[in-house]
C-alpha positions as CSV (number, residue, x, y, z in Angstrom):
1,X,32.2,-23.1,-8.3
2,X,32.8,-23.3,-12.1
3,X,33.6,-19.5,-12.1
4,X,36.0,-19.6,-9.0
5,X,37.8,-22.5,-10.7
6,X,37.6,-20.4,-13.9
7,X,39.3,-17.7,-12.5
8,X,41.7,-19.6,-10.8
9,X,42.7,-21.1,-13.8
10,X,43.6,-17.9,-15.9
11,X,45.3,-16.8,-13.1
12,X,47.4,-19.8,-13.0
13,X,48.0,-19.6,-17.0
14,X,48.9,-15.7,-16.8
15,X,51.4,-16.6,-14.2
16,X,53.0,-19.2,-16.2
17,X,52.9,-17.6,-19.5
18,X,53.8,-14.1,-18.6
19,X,56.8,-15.4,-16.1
20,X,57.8,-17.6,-18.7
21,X,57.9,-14.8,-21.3
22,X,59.7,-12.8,-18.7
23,X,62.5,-15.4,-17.5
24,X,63.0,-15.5,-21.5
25,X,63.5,-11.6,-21.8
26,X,65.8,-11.7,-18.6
27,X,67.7,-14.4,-20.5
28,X,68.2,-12.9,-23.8
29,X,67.7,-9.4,-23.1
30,X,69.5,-8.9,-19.5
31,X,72.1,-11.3,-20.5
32,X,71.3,-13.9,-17.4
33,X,71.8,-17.2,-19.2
34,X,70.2,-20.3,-21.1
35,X,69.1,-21.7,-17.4
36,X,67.0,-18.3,-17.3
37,X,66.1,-19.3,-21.1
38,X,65.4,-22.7,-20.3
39,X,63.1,-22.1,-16.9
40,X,61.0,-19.2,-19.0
41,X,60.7,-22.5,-21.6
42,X,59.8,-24.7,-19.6
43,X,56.9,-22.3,-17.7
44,X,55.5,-21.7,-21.4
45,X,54.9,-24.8,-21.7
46,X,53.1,-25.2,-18.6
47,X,51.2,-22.6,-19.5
48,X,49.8,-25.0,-22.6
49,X,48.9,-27.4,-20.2
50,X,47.0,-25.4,-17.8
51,X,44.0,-24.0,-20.3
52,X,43.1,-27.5,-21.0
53,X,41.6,-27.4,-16.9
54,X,39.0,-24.6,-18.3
55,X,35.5,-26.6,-17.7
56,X,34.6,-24.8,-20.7
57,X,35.2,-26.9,-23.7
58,X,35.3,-24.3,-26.4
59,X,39.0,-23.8,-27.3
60,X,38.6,-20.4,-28.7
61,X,36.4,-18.8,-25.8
62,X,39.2,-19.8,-23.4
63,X,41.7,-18.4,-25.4
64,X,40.1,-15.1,-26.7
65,X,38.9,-15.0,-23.2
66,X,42.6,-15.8,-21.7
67,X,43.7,-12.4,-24.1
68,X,42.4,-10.4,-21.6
69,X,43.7,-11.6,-19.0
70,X,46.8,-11.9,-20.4
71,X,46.9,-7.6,-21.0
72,X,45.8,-7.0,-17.6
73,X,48.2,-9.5,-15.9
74,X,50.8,-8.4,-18.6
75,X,50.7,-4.4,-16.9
76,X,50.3,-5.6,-13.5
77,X,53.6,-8.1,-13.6
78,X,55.4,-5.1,-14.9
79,X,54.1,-3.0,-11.8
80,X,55.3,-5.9,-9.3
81,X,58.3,-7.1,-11.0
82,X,59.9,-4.2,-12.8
83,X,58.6,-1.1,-11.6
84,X,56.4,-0.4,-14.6
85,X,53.8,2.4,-13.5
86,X,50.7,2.3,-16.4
87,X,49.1,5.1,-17.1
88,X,45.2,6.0,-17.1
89,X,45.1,4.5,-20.4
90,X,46.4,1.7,-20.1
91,X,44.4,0.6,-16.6
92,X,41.2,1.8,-18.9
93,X,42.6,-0.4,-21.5
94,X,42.8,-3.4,-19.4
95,X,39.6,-2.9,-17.7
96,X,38.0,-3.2,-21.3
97,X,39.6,-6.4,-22.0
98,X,38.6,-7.9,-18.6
99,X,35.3,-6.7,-19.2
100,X,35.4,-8.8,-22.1
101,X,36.7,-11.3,-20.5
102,X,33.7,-11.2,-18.2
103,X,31.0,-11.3,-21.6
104,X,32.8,-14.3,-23.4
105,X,33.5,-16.8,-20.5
106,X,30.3,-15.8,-17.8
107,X,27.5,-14.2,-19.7
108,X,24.5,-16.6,-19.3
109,X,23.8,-18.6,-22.4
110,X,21.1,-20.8,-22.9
C-alpha cells in the first residue's frame, strides 16, 4: 500500500511541478500572460506541499528520489503536450534515473 501511495504521490508532484514550470514558460516565453504566470505559480507551490504526503520521512530520499521522476515525467509531458519526440538516449536516460528511483525509495532496508 505504501508503494502504491508512493507512486501516486510523485506522480501527483511531477504533475504539479512540471505543469507549473510549463504554464510559466507559456507565460513568459509564448507571451500568454501573468494569469498563465500566476496559475504555473500557484501549481509550484502545490507541488511543495504534495512531497510532504511521502510516508517516508527522510526529506532528501524523497527528493533525490523525486529527481527521477521529475526527468522521466519532464520528456514524457513534452511528448503529450508539445510534441517533443526523445530519442533512444534520452528514454535510456530516463530509465536510469527511474531505476534509481526504484533503489532509493523501495529497496529493502533493515
Amino acid at each position: 500500500m505504501d508503494i502504491a501511495r508512493s507512486i501516486l504521490l510523485f506522480a501527483l508532484a511531477a504533475l504539479a511541478e512540471i505543469g507549473g514550470a510549463w504554464l510559466v514558460w507559456q507565460g513568459v516565453r509564448e507571451h500568454r500572460g501573468i494569469l498563465w504566470i500566476a496559475a504555473g505559480v500557484m501549481a509550484l507551490g502545490a507541488y511543495g506541499f504534495v512531497a510532504t504526503f511521502q510516508p517516508d520521512p527522510n526529506f532528501g530520499r524523497i527528493l533525490a528520489a523525486y529527481g527521477g521522476i521529475f526527468v522521466a515525467g519532464s520528456l514524457a509531458w513534452g511528448m503529450a503536450v508539445d510534441g517533443f519526440r526523445p530519442d533512444r538516449w534520452d528514454v535510456v536516460g530516463a530509465a536510469i534515473c527511474l531505476l534509481g528511483v526504484a533503489v532509493i525509495m523501495y529497496a529493502p532496508r533493515t
